[in-house]
Structure formats: structure tokens, C-alpha cells
KEDOTOR-742488 format. One record per residue: x, y, z of N, C-alpha, C in turn. Coordinates in steps of 0.02 Angstrom, whole numbers. Atoms other than C-alpha are relative to their C-alpha. Example, Ala and Ser with C-alpha at 12.3 -4.5 7.8 and 13.67 -1.06 7.14 Angstrom:
# residues 2
     n_px     n_py     n_pz    ca_px    ca_py    ca_pz     c_px     c_py     c_pz
       45      -59        0      615     -225      390       45       60        0
      -42      -59       -3      684      -53      357      -39       55       37
# end
This chain:
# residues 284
     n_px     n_py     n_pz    ca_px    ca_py    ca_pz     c_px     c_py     c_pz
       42      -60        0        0        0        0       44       62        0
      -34      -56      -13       65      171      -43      -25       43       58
        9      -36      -58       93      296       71      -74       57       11
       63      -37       19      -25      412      -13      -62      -30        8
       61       18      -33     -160      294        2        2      -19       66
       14       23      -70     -127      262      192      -17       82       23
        2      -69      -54     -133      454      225      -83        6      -25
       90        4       15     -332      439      151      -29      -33       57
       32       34      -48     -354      304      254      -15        8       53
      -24      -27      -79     -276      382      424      -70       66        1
       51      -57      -28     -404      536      387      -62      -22       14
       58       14      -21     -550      449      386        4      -28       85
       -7       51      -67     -514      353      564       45       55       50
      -50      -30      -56     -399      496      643      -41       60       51
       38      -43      -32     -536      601      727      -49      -40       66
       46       23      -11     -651      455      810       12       14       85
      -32       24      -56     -563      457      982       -5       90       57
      -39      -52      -22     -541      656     1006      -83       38       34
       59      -55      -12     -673      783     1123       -7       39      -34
       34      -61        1     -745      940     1103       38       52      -51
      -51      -39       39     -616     1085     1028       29      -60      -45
      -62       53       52     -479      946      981      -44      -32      -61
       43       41       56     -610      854      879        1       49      -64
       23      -35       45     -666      995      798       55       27      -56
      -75      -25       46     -473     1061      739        3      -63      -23
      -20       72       18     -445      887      707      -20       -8      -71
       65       29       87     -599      859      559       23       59      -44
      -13      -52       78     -552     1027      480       90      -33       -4
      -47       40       29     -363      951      471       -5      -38      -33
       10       98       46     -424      776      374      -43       68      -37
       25       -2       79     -534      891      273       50       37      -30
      -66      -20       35     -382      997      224       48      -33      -33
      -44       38       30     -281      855      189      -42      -37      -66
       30       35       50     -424      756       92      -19       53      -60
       16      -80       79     -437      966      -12       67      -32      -31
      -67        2       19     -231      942      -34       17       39      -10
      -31      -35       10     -212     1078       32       39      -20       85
      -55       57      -66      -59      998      147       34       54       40
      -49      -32      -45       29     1151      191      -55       39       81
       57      -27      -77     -137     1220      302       -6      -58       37
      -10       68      -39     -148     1043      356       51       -1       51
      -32       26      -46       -9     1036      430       38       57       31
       -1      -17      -34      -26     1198      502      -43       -4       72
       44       17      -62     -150     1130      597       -6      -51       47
      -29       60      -46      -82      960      649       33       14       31
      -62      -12      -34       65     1016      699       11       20       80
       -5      -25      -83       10     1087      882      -35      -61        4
       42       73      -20      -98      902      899       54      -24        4
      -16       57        3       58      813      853       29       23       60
      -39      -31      -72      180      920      989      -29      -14       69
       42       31      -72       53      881     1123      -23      -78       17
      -10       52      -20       53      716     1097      -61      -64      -30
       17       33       24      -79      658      991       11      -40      -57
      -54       40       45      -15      499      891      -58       -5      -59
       16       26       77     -139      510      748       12       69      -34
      -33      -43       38      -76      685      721       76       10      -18
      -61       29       10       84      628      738       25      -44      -61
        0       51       70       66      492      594       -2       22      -63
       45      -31       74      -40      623      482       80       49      -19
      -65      -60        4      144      750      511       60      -34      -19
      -33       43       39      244      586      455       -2        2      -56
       36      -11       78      153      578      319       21       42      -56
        1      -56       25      170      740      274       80        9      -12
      -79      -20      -10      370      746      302       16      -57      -52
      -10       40       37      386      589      207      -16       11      -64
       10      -25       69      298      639       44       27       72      -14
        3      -59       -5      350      826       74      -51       42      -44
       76      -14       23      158      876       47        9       49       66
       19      -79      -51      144     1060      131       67       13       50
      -47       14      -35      319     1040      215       66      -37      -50
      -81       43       32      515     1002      138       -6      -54       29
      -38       64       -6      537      819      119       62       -7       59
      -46       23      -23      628      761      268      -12      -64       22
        5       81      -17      625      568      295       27      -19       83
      -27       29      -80      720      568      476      -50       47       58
       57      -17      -35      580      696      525      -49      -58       24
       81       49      -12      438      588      476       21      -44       50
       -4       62      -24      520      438      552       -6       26       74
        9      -14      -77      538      534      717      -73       -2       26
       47      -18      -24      364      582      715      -45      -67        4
       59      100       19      296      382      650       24      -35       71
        6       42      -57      401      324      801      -28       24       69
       57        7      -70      309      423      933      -51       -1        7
       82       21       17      150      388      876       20      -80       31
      -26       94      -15      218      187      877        0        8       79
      -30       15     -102      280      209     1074      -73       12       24
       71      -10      -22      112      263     1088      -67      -56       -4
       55       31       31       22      120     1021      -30      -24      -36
       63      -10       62      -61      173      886       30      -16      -79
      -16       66       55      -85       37      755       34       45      -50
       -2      -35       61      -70      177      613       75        4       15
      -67      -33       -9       95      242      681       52      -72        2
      -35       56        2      153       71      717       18      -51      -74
       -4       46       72      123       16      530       33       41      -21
      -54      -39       44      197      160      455       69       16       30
      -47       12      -28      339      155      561       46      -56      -22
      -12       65       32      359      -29      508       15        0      -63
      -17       -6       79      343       13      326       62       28      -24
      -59      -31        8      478      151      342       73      -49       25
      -69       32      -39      599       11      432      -11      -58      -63
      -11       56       56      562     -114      283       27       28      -59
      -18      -24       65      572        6      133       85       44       10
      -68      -46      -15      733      100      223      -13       85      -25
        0      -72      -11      661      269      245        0       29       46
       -3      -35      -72      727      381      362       72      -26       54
      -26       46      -37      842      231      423       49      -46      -52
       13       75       31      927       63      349      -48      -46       15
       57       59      -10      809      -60      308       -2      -31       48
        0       30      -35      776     -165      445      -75      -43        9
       33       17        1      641     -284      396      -24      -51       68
       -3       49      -77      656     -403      554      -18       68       58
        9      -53      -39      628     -248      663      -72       29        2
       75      -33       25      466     -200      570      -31      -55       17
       30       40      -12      396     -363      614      -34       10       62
       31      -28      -66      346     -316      805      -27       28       -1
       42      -38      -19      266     -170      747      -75      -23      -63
       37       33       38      174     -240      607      -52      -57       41
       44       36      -30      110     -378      710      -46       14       52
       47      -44      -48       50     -239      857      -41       25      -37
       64      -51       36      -52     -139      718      -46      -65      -24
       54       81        8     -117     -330      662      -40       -1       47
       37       24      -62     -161     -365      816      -54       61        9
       49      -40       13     -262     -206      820      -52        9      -40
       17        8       50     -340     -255      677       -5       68      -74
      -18      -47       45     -265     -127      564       12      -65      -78
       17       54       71     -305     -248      371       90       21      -36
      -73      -13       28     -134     -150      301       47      -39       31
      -43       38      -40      -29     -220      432        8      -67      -24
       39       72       23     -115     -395      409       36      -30      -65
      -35       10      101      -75     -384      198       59       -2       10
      -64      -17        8      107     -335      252       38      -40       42
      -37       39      -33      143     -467      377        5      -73      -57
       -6       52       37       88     -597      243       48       -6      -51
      -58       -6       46      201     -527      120       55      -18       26
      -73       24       -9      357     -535      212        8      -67       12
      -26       94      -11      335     -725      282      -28      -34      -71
       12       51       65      255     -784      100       59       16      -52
      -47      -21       58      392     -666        1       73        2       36
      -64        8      -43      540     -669      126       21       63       -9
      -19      -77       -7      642     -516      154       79       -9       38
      -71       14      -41      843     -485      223       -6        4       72
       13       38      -58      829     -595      359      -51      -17       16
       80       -4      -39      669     -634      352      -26      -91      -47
       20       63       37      642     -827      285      -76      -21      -26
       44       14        8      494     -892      182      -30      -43       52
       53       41      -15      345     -957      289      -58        4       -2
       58       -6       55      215    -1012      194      -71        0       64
       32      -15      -68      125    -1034      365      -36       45       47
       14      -82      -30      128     -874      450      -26       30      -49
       28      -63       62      100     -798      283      -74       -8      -21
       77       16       19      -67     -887      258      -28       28       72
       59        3      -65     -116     -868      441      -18       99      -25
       19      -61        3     -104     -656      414      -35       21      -62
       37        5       63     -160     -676      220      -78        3       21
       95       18      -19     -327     -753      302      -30       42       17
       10      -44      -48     -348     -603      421      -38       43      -56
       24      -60       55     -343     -465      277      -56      -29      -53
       64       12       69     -431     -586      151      -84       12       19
       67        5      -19     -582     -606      269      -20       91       18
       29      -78        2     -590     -406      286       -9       30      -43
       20      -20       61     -599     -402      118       72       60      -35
      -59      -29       39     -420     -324       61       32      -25      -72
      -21       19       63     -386     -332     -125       71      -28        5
      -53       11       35     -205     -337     -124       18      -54       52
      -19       77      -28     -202     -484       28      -39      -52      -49
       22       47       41     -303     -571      -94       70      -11      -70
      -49       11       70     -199     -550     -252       76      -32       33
      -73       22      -34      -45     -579     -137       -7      -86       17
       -3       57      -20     -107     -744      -73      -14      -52      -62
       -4       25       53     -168     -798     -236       63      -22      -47
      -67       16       31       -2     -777     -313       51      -53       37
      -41       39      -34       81     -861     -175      -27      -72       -3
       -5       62       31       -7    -1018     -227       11      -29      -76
      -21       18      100       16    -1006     -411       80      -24        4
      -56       57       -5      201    -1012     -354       44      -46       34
      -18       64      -20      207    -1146     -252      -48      -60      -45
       39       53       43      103    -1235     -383      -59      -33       60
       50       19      -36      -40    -1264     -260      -84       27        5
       71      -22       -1     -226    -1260     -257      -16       59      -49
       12      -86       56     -260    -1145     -409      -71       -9        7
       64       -5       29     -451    -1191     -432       -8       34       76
       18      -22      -75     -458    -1120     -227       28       61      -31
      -33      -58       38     -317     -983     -304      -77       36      -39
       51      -56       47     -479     -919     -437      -39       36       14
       31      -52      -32     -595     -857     -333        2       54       14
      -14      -65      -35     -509     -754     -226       42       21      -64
      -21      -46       50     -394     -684     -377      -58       32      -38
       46      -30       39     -564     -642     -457      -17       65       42
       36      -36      -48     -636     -559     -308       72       60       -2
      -54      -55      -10     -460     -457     -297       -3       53      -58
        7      -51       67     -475     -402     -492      -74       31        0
       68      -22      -15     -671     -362     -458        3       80       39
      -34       -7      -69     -601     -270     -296       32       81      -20
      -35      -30       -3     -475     -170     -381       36        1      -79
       11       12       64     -509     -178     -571       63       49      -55
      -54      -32       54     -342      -70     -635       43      -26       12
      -69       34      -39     -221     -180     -546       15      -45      -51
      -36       51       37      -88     -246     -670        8      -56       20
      -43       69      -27      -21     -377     -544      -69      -40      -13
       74       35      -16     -214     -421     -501        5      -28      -52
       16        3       81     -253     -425     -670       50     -101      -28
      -65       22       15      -86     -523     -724        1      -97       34
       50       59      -51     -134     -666     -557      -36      -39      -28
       48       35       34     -283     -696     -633       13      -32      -72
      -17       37       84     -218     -730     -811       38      -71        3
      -61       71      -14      -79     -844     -749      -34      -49       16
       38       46      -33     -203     -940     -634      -19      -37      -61
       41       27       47     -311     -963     -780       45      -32      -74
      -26       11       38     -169     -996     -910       48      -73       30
      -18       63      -41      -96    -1144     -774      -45      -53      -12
       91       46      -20     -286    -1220     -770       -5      -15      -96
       15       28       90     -258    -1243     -969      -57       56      -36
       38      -43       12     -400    -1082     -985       15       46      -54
      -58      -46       38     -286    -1024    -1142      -43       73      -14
       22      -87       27     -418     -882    -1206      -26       32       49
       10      -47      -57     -477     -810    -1045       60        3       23
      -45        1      -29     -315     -820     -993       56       59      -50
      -14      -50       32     -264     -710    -1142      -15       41        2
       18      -77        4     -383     -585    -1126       16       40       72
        2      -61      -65     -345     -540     -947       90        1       -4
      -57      -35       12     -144     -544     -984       12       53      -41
      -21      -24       32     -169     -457    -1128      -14       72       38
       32      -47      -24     -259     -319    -1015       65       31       51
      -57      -40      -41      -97     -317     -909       47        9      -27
      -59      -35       42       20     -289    -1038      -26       71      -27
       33      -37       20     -101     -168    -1096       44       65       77
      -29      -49      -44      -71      -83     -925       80       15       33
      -60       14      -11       98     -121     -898       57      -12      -34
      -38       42       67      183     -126    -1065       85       -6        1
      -75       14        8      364     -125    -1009       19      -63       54
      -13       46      -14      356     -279     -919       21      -64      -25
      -14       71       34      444     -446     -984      -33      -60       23
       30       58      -10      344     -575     -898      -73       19      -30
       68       10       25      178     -517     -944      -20        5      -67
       19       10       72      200     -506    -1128       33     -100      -20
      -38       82        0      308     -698    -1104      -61      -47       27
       37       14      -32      147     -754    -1016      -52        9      -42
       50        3       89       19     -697    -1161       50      -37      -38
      -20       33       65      126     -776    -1285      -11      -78       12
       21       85      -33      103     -949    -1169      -71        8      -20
       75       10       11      -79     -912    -1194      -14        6      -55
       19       -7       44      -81     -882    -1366       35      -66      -50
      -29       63       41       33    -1044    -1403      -50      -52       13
       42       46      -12     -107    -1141    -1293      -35        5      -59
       75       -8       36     -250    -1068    -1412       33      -14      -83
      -30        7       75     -123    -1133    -1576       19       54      -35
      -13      -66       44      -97     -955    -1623       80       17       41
      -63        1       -5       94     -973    -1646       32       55      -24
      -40      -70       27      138     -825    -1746       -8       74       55
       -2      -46      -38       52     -715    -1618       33      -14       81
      -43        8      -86      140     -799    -1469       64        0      -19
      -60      -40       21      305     -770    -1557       -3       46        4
      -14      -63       -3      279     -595    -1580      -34       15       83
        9      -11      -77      239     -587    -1384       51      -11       28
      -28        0       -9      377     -668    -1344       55       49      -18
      -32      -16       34      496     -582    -1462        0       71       33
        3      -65      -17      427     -404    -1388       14        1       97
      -17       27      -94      457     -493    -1196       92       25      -19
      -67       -2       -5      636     -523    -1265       25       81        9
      -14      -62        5      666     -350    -1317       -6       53       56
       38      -12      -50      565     -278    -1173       70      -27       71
      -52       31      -62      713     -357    -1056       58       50       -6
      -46      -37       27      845     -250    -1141       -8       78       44
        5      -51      -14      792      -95    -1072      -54       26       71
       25       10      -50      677     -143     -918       63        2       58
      -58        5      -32      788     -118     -766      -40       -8       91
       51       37      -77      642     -177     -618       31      -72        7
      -12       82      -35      638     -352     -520      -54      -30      -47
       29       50        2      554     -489     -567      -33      -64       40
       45       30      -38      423     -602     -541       24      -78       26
      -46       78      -16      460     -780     -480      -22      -51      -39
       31       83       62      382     -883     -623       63       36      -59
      -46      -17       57      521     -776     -736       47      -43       -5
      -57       55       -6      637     -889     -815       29       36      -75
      -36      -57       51      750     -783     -964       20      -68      -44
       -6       57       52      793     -942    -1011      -36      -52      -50
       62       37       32      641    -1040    -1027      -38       55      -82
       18      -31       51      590     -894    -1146       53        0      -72
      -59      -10       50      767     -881    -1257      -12      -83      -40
       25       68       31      719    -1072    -1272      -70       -9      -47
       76       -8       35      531    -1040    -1354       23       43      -67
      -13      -35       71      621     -911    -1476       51      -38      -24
      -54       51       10      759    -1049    -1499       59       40       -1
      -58      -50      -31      898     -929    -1451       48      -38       42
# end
């Protein structure tokens, strides 16, 4: 989850807790931030966060981290995400966590973010939840795959209805090669959910291009190359679907634009990518 969409999220939920005056400065802050206009915002957080309230504390993270109404400083925000965290509060404790995984503000320290991640879980903060499953299903430095833990927090977010713990858990059985017809559902419900999402999107094609589904399985890759056109697996992935459906000339020229597409792509990759398995299909 970007940051930008967690600072939406934090406004709706950062007022529920506060009396009389404070309330009232409080709601015109979240509607200032939800105008964008950030720099009155966070003339108006700014005496909430100093006194010690941690969801104005989170919202002045926020704000220091994107430098929205305020110069970009990253060792600000982090000051301000960790006294929200000492405080508690799930929000501050997740974005705190996020900043110690992505290495903002800090070095990374994904093993570190785990404690606070699992306090905002435990609060039932759904972000948290999505982000504990990722690191034990996707691993992280120092952080070993377990497919285990990663389903138990997957379950959490799926049953609250979070698109991207769905698409996340979905993928994580596509590649352990397990349960895809269980995998379709929920990848549907994720692309339903959250209907511009390349990966979503991308999930669902694979699922359905595993299950032998070659032409539905084309039209929803072709939809994520569509949105994603400098990616090499998802045009290598239509061309598998277009060799299922016998249409060989157009799964060459899929491949062929994957190959090329590698040359000048300079992202990660997915874990079904194999550079070779493809150089082998163009006989290279």
C-alpha cells in the first residue's frame, strides 16, 4: 500500500477518539488534507502532534515523508511515526514498520518491522495484516519464507476483504504450484475489488493460463500488458496463452517483444520468470 493511500485512510479514522475543541481542529485538518491543501494541514496538525496526539503525529509523518505542505525530510517523519508507535497506535506502528522495511529515514531493517506490524495486526489494522503476509510468504533480508505465518495473516486481511491480501495470497499459490481452482476465486474477487491492478489483473491470467483456460487467460494478460507494457513476464505469459489457443505467430511476436522488453527494463522480477525458458521458445 502506498503511502499516499494510507494518508486517506488515516483521515478517515484519525478524529473518532478526540473531544470537544480537539475534535473539531482535528476534522477541519483531514478535510484539508483530503482538499490537498497539505501546507494548512499541517498547520494545523502540527500543535496536535507536539502535544502528543499519535494520529496527528502519523498524519505529520506523512506529510514529512511525501514533502506535501512541508520540505521532504525522511528522519523527520520517522521521528514523528516512532512516537506515535511508542504510543500504540496501530497507524503509527504500521507506518513506522513500513519506513523500517522500505529504508526510509533509516537502513532497512525488515526483522525490526515485524513487532510493529504484528502490534497494528493485532489491532486489527487490514494494512498491517496484507504486510505481515508478504514478508513471511515473500521473505525479506533476514526474514525466511513461511508459507505458514504468511497464510495465517493472508486469512486475516482476506476475510476483511483487502484486494491486495487477496492477489498476494493468490499468487503465493500459483508459485508454489498449489490449489489454483481455490487460487480463482479469490484472484477474481481481488480483480473485481480493484479492477486497474496490473499484478491483479496479471494473477488472474496466470491462474487461468496454469488451469489450461488459454483464451480467458489471454484476454486478462493481454489487459496487463495493456497496462503495464514495459514488463517482460507479462507479454512472455500472453505468448504462453496464445501458443495454448495454436496461435503461434502471435505468441512469437509476444515473446519476441518480452525479449526486447528485457533490454531496457531495469525492475525485479516475478518468480515464475525464467530468461531462459523464454530464449528457449524463440530458440535462441
Amino acid at each position: 500500500m502506498t503511502i499516499r493511500r494510507l494518508l486517506v485512510l488515516l483521515s478517515t479514522a484519525s478524529v473518532l477518539a478526540l473531544p470537544g475543541m480537539a475534535r473539531a481542529d482535528m476534522e477541519r485538518a483531514i478535510e484539508l488534507l483530503e482538499e490537498g491543501d497539505f501546507e494548512a494541514a499541517f498547520a494545523e496538525l502540527l500543535p496536535h502532534a507536539e502535544e502528543g496526539n499519535p494520529r496527528a503525529q502519523t498524519e505529520i509523518a506523512i506529510l514529512y515523508l511525501n514533502g506535501s505542505g512541508v520540505e521532504e525530510d525522511e528522519e523527520e517523519a520517522l521521528n514523528w511515526a516512532r512516537q506515535a508507535a511508542n504510543q500504540r497506535d496501530a497507524f503509527g506502528q504500521y507506518l513506522l514498520g513500513w519506513m523500517l522495511v522500505n529504508g526510509h529515514g533509516t537502513d532497512a531493517d525488515a526483522i525490526a518491522a515485524i513487532p510493529l506490524y504484528e502490534a497494528a495486526a493485532n489491532q486489527g489494522l487490514i494494512a498491517a495484516q496484507t504486510a505481515l503476509g508478504n514478508l513471511f510468504t515473500y521473505g525479506a533480508d533476514g526474514i525466511e519464507i513461511d508459507y505458514g505465518e504468511g497464510d495465517y495473516w493472508y486469512a486475516q486481511a482476506v476475510q476483511n476483504g483487502d484486494p491486495q491480501a487477496m492477489n498476494g495470497f493468490a499468487w503465493s499459490l500459483v508459485v508454489r504450484d498449489q490449489n489454483l481452482l481455490d487460487a480463482l476465486p479469490i484472484s477474481e474477487t481481488s480483480v473485481a475489488l480493484e479492477p486497474g491492478s496490473a499484478a491483479s489483473i496479471d494473477t488472474l491470467g496466470t491462474i487461468r493460463l496454469l488451469l489450461g483456460r488459454y483464451a480467458s487467460a489471454a484476454k486478462y494478460l493481454e489487459l496487463a500488458v495493456e497496462l503495464q507494457p514495459d514488463y517482460p513476464p507479462f507479454m512472455d505469459r500472453l505468448g504462453d496463452a496464445y501458443a495454448g489457443m495454436g496461435d503461434d505467430a502471435e505468441a512469437r511476436a509476444q515473446w519476441e517483444a518480452a525479449m526486447e522488453a528485457v533490454a531496457t527494463y531495469d525492475g525485479g522480477y516475478d518468480e515464475l520468470w525464467d530468461i531462459d525458458a523464454l530464449r528457449g521458445k524463440l530458440g535462441l
